[in-house]
C-alpha positions as CSV (number, residue, x, y, z in Angstrom):
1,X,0.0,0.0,0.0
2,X,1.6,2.9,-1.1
3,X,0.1,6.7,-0.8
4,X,1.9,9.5,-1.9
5,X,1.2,13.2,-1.1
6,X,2.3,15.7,-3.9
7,X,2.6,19.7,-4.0
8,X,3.6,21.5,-6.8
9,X,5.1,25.0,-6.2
10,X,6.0,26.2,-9.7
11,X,6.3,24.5,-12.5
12,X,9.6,23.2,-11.7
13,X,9.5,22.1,-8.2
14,X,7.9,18.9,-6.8
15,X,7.9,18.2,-3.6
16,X,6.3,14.4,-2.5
17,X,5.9,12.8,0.8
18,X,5.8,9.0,0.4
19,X,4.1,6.7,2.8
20,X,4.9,2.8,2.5
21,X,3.2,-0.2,4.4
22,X,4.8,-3.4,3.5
23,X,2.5,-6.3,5.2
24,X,5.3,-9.5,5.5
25,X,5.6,-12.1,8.0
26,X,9.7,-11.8,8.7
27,X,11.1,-14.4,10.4
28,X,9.7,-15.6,13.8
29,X,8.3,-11.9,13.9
30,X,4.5,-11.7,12.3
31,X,5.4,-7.2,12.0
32,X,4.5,-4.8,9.2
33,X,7.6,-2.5,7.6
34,X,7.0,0.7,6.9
35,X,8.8,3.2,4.6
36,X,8.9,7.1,4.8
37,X,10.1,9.1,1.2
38,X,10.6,12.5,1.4
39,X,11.9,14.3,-1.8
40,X,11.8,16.6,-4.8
41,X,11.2,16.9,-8.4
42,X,13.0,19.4,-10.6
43,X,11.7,19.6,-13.9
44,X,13.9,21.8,-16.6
């Protein structure tokens, strides 16, 4: 499940926020990963 969050400035800056869930049974340890993304788009 992945949602992502997306603001743009101008029309060359993109800022997204990236949320993650990875459901997996690891190991001995039945858990759910998740991932943060933070970063930017620069478009020429």
């Amino acid at each position: 499940i992945t949602n992502t969050f997306r603001y743009r400035i101008n029309e060359h800056w993109l800022p997204y926020f990236e949320l993650r869930w990875l459901d997996r049974n690891v190991g001995p340890y039945h858990r759910e990963q998740n991932q943060i993304r933070i970063g930017a788009k620069y478009f020429f």
